[in-house]
Chimera marker file (.cmm) of the C-alpha trace (Angstrom):
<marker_set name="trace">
<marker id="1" x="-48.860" y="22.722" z="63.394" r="1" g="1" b="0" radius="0.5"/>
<marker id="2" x="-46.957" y="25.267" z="61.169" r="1" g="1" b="0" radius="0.5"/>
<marker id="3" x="-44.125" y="25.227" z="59.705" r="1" g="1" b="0" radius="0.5"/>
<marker id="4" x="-42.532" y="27.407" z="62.055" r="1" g="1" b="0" radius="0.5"/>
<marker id="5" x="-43.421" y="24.650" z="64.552" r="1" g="1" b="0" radius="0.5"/>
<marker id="6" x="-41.780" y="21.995" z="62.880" r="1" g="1" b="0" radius="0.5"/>
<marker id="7" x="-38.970" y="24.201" z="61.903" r="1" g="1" b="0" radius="0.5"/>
<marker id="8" x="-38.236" y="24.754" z="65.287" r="1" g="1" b="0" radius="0.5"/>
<marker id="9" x="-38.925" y="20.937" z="66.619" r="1" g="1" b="0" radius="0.5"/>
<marker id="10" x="-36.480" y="19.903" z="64.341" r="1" g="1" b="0" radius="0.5"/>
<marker id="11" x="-33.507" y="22.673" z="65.390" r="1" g="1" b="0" radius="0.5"/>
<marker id="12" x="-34.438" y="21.605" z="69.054" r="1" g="1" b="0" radius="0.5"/>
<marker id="13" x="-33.933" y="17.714" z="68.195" r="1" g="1" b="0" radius="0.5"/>
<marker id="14" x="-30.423" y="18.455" z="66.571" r="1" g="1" b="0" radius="0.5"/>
<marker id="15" x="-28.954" y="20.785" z="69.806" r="1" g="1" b="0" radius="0.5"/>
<marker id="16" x="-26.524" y="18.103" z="70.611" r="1" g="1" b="0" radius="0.5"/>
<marker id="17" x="-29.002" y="16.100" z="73.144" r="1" g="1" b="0" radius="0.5"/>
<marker id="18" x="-29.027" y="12.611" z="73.086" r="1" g="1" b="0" radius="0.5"/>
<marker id="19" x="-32.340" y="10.422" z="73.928" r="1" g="1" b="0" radius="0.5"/>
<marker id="20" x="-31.439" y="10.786" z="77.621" r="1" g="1" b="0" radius="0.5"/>
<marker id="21" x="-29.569" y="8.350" z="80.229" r="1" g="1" b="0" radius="0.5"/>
<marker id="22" x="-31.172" y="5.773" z="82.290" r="1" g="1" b="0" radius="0.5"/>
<marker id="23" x="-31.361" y="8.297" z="84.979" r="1" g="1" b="0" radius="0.5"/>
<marker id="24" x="-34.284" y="10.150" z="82.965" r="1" g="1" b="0" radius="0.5"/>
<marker id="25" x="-31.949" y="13.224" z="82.061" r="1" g="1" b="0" radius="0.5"/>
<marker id="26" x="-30.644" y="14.475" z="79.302" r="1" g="1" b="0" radius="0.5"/>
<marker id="27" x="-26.578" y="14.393" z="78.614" r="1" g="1" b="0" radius="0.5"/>
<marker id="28" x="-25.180" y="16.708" z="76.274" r="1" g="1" b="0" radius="0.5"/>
<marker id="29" x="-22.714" y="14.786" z="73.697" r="1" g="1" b="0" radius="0.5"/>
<marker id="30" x="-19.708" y="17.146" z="73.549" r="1" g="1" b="0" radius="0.5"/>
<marker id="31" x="-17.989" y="17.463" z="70.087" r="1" g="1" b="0" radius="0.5"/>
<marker id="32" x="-14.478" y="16.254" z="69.871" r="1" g="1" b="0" radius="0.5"/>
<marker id="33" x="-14.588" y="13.275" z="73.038" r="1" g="1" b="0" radius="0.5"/>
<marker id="34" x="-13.039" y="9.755" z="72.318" r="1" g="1" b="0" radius="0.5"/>
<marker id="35" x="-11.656" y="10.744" z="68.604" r="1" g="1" b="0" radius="0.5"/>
<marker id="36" x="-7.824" y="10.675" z="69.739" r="1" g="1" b="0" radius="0.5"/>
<marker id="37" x="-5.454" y="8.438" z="71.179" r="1" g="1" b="0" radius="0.5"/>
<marker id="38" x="-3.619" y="9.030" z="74.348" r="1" g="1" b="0" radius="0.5"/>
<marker id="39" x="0.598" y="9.077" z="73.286" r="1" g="1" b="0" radius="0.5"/>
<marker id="40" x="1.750" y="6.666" z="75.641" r="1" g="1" b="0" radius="0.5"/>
<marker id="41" x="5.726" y="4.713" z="74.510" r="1" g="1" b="0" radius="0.5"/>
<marker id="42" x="6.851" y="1.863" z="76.587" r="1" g="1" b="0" radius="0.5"/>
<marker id="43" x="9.999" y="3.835" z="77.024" r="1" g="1" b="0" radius="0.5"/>
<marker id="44" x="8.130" y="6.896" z="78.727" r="1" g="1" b="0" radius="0.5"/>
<marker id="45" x="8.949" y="6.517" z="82.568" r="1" g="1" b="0" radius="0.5"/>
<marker id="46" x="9.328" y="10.029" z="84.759" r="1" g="1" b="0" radius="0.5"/>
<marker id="47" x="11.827" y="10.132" z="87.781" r="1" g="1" b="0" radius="0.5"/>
<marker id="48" x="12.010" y="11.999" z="90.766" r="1" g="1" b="0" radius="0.5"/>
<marker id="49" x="15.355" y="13.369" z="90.378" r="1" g="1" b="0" radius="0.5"/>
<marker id="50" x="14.798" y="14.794" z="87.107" r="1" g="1" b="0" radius="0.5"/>
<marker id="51" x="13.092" y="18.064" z="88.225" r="1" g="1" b="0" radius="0.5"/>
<marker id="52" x="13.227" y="19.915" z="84.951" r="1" g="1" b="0" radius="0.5"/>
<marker id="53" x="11.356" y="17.580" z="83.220" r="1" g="1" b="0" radius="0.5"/>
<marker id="54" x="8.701" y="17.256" z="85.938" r="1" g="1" b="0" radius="0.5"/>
<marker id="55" x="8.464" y="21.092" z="86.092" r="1" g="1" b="0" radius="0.5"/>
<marker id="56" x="7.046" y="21.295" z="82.330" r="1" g="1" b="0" radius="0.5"/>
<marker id="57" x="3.748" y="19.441" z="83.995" r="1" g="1" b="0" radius="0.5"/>
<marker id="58" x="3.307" y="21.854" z="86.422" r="1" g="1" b="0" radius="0.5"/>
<marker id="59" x="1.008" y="24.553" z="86.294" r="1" g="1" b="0" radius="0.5"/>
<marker id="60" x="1.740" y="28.338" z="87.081" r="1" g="1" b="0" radius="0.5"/>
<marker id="61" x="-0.154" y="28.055" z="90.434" r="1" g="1" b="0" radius="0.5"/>
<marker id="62" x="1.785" y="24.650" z="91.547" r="1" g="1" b="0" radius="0.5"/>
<marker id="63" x="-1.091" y="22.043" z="90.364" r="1" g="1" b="0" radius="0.5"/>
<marker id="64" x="-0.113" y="19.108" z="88.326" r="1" g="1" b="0" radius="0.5"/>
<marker id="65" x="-1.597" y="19.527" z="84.872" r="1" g="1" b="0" radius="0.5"/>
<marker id="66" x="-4.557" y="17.086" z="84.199" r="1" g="1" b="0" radius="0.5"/>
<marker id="67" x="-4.426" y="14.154" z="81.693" r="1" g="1" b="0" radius="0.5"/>
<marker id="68" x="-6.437" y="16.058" z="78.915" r="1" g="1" b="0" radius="0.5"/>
<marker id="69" x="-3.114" y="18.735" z="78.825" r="1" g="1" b="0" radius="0.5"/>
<marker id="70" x="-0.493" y="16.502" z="79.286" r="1" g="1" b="0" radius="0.5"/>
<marker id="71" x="-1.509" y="14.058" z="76.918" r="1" g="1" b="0" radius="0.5"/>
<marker id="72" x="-0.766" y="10.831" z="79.453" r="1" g="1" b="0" radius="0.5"/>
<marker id="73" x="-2.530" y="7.473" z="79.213" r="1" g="1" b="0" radius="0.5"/>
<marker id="74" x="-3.935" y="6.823" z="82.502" r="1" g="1" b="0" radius="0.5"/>
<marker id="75" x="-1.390" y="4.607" z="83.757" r="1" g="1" b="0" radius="0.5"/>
<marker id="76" x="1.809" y="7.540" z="82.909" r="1" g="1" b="0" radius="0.5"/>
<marker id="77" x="-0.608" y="10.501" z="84.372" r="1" g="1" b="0" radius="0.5"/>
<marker id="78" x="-0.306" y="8.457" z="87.644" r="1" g="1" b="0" radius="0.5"/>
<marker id="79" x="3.211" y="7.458" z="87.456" r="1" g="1" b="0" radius="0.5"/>
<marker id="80" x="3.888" y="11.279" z="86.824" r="1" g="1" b="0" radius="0.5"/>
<marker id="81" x="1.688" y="12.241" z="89.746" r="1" g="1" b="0" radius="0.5"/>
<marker id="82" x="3.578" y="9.795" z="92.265" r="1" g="1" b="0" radius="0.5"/>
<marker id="83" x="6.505" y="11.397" z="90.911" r="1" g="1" b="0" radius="0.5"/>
<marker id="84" x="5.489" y="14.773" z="91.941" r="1" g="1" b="0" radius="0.5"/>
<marker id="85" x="4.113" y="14.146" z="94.923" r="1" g="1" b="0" radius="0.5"/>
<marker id="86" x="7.786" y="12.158" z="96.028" r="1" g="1" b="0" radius="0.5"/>
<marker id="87" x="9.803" y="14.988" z="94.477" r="1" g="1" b="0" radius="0.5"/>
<marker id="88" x="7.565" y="17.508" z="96.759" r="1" g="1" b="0" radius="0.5"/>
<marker id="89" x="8.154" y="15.707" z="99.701" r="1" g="1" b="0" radius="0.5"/>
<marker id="90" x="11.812" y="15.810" z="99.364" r="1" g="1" b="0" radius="0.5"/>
<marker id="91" x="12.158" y="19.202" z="98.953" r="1" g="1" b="0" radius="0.5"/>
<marker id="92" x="13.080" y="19.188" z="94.848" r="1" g="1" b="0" radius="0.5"/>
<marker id="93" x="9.758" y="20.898" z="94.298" r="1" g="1" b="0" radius="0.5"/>
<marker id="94" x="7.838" y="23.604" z="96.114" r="1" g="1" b="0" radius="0.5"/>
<marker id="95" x="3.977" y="23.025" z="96.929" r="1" g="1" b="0" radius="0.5"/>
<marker id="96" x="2.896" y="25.526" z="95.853" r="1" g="1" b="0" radius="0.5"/>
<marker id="97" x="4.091" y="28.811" z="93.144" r="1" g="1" b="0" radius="0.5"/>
<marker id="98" x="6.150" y="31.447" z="94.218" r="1" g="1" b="0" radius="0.5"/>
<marker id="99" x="5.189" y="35.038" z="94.321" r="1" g="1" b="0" radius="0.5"/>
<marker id="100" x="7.727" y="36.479" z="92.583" r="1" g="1" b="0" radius="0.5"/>
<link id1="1" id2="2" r="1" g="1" b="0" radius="0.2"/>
<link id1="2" id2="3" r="1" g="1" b="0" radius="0.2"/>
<link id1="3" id2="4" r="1" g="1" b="0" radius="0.2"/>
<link id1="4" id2="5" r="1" g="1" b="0" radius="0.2"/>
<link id1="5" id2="6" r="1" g="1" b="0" radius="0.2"/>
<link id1="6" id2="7" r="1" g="1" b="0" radius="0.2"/>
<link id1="7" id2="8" r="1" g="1" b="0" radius="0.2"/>
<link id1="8" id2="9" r="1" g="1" b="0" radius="0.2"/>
<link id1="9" id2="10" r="1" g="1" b="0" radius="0.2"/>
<link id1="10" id2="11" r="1" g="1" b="0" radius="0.2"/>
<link id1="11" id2="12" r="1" g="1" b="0" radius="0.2"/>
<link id1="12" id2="13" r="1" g="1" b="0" radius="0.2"/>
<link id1="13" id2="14" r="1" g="1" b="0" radius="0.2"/>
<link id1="14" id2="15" r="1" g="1" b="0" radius="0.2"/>
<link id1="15" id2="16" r="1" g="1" b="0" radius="0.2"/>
<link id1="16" id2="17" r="1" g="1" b="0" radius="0.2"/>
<link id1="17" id2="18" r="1" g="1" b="0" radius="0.2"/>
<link id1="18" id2="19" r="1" g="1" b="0" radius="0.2"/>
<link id1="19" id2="20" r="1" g="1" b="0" radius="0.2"/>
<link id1="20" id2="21" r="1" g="1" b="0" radius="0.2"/>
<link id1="21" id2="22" r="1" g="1" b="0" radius="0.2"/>
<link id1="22" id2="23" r="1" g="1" b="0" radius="0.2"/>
<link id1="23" id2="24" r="1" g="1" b="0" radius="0.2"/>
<link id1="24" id2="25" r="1" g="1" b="0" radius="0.2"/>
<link id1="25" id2="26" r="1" g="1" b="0" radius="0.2"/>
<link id1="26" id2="27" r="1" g="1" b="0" radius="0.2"/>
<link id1="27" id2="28" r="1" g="1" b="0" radius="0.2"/>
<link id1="28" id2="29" r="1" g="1" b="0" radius="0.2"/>
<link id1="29" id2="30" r="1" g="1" b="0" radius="0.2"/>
<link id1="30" id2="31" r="1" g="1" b="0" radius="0.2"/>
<link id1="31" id2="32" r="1" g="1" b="0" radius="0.2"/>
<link id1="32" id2="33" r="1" g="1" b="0" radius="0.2"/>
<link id1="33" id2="34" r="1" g="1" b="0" radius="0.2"/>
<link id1="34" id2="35" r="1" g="1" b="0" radius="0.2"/>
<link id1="35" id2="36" r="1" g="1" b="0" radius="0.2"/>
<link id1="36" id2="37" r="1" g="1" b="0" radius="0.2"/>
<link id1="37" id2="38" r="1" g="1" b="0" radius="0.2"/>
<link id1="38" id2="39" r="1" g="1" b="0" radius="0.2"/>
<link id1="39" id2="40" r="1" g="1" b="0" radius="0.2"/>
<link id1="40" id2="41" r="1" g="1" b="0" radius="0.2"/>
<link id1="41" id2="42" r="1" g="1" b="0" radius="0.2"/>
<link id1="42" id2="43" r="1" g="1" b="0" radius="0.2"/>
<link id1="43" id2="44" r="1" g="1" b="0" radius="0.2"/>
<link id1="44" id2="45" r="1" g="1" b="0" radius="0.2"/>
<link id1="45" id2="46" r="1" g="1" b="0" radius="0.2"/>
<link id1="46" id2="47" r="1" g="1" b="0" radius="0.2"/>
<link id1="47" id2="48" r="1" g="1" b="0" radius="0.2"/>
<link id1="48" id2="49" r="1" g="1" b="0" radius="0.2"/>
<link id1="49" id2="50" r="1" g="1" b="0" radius="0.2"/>
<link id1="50" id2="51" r="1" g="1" b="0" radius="0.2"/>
<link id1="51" id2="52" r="1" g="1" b="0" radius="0.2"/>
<link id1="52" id2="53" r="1" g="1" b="0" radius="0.2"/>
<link id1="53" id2="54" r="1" g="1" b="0" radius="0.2"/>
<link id1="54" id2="55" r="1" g="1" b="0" radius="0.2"/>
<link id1="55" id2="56" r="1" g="1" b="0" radius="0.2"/>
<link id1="56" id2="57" r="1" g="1" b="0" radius="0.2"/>
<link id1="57" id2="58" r="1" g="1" b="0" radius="0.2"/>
<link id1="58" id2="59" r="1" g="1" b="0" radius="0.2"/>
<link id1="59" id2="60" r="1" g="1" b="0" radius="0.2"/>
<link id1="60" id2="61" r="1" g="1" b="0" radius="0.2"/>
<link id1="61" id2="62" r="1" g="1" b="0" radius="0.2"/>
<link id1="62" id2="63" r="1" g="1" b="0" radius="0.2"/>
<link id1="63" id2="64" r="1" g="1" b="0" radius="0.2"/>
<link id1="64" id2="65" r="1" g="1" b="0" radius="0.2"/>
<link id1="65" id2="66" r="1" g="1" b="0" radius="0.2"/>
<link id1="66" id2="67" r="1" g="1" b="0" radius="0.2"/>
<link id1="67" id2="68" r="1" g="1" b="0" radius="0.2"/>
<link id1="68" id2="69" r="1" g="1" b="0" radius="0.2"/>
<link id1="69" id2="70" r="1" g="1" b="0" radius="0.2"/>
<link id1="70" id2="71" r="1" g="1" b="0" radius="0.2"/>
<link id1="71" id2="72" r="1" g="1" b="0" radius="0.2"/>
<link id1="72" id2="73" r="1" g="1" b="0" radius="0.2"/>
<link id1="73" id2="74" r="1" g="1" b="0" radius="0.2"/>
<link id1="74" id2="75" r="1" g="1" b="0" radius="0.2"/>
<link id1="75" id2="76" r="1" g="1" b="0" radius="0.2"/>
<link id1="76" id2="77" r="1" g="1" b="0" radius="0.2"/>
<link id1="77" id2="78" r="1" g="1" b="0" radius="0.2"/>
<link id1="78" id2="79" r="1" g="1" b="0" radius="0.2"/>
<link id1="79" id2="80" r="1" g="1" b="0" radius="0.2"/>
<link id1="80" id2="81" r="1" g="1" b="0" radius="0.2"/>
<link id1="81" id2="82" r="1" g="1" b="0" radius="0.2"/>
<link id1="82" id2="83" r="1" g="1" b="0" radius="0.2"/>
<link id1="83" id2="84" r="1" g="1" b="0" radius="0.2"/>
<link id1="84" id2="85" r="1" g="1" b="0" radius="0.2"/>
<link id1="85" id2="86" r="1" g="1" b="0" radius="0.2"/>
<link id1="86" id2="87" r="1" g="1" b="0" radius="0.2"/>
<link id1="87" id2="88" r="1" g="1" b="0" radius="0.2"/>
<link id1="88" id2="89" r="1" g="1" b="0" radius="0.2"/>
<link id1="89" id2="90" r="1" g="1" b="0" radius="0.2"/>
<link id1="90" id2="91" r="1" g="1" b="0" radius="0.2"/>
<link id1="91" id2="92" r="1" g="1" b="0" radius="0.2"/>
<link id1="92" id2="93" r="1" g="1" b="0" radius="0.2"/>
<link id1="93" id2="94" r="1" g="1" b="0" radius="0.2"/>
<link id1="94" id2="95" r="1" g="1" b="0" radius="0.2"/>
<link id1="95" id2="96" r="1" g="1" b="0" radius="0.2"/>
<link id1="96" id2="97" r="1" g="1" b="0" radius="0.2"/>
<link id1="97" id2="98" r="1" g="1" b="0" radius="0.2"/>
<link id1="98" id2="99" r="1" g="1" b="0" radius="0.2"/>
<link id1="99" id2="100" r="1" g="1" b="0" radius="0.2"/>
</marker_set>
């Protein structure tokens, strides 16, 4: 081999591939996963009535904002979607945006 060759073997090894998964493919390791903590106080609870609040997790298009935006541990992000949902069905919050 040249050294082009093993130039190039070594830029392919260091792409960001891992070894593989037990399902024979490859997995690509994304920069920047698992390094933070999700901001969840035991204070934190979200209530129907308060609209204004729930509005801020809202998207533009009427979809609630995933965990990875709104910052929620697993257990609030469901507690906030319940929220939604029972504020939508009561008429506090529309289904879907306005066009406007």
């Amino acid at each position: 081999m040249s050294d082009m060759d093993y130039r190039e073997r070594d830029r392919d090894m260091d792409d960001g591939f891992d070894g593989g998964d037990d399902r024979g493919g490859f997995r690509r390791q994304r920069p920047g996963r698992g390094r933070h903590q999700q901001y969840c106080p035991e204070g934190k609870c979200f209530d129907y009535k308060n609209v204004d609040a729930l509005k801020r997790f809202i998207g533009e298009t009427g979809k609630i904002r995933p965990r990875r935006q709104t910052g929620n541990c697993a257990r609030c992000q469901r507690e906030l979607a319940r929220e939604i949902k029972r504020a939508r069905h009561l008429a506090m919050l529309p289904f879907i945006a306005s066009s406007d």
